[in-house]
C-alpha positions in Angstrom: -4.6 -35.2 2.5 -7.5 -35.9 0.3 -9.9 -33.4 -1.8 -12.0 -32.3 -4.9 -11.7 -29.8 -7.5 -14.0 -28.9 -10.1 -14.4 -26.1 -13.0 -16.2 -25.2 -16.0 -14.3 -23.3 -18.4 -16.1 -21.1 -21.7 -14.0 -19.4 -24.8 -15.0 -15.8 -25.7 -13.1 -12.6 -27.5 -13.1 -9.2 -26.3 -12.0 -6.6 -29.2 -10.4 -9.0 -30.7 -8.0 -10.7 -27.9 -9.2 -14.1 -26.4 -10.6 -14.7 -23.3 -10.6 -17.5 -21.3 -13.4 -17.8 -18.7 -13.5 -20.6 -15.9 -15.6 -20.5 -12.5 -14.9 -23.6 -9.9 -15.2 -24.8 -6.3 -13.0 -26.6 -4.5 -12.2 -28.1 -1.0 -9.1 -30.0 0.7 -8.8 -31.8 4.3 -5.4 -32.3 5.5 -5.5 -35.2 8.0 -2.0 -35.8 9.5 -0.9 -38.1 12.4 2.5 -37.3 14.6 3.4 -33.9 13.4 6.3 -33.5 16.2 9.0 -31.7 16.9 11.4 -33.7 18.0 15.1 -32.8 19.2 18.0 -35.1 17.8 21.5 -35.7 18.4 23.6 -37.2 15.5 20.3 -37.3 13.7 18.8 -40.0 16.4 15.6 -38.4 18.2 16.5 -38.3 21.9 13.0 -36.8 23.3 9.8 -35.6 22.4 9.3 -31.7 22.5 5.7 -31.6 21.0 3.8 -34.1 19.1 0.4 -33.4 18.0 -2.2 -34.1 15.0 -3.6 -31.6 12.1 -6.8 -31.7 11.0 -7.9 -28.9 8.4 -10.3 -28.4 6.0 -10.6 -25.3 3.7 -12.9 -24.8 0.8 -13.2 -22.4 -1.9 -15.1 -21.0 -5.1 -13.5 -19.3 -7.9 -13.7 -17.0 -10.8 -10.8 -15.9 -13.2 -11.0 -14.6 -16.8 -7.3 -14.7 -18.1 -7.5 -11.9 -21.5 -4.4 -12.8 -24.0 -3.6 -9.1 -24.9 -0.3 -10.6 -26.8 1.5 -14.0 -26.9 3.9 -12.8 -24.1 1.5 -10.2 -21.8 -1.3 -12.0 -19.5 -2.8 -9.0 -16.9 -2.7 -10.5 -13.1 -4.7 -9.0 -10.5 -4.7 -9.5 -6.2 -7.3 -8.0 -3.9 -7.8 -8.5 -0.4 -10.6 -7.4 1.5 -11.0 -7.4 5.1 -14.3 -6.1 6.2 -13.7 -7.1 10.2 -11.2 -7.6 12.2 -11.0 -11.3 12.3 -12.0 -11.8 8.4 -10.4 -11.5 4.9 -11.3 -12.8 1.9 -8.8 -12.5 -0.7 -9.4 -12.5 -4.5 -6.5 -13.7 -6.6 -6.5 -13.7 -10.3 -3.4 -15.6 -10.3 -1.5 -18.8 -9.9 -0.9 -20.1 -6.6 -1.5 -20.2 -2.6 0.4 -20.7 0.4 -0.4 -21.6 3.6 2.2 -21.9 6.1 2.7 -24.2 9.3 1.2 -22.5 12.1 1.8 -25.3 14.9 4.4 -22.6 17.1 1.9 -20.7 16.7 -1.4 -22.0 18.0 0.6 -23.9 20.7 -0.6 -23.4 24.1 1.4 -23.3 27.4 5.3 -22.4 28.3 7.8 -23.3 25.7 9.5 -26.0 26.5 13.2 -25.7 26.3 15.6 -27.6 24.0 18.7 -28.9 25.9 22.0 -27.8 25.5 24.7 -29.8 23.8 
């Protein structure tokens, strides 16, 4: 896994309340050898179901102005807009993505069965 992140961030007030302003790009390549799944008995692998390799590469600007309306309140705000079928972008003024493992997923061909103790 190997990437870069970089932002720019600017101090301001709106009536009265700080504001925090920071715009950024970023981009991440997960490069991983021998992702398997591997069937075990008495935690010794006795076979190979699948084995296979990642390699996926995201990137990503940003925007987020964080407004201090009291020591304890911070406003948070999510949108997602999908303006096809097969796209979404998704604007987070937040902490924090996930992005989950999608090998059963995008696996192609029968399902190959585990045996039975």
């Amino acid at each position: 896994m190997y990437g870069a992140k970089g932002s720019n961030t600017w101090y301001t007030s709106v009536a009265g309340m700080p504001l925090a302003n920071v715009i950024g790009a970023q981009a991440r390549a997960d490069d991983i050898r021998d992702v398997g799944i591997f069937p075990t008995d008495e935690r010794q692998i006795i076979g190979t179901t699948q084995n296979a390799g990642v390699l996926e590469w995201s990137a990503a600007l940003y925007a987020e102005s964080r407004l201090q309306c009291r020591p304890a309140v911070r406003p948070k705000l999510g949108i997602a807009l999908g303006p096809s079928e097969r796209t979404t972008y998704f604007i987070d003024l937040a902490d924090g993505y996930h992005s989950n493992d999608a090998r059963g997923v995008t696996r192609s061909g029968a399902p190959i069965p585990l045996p039975c103790p």
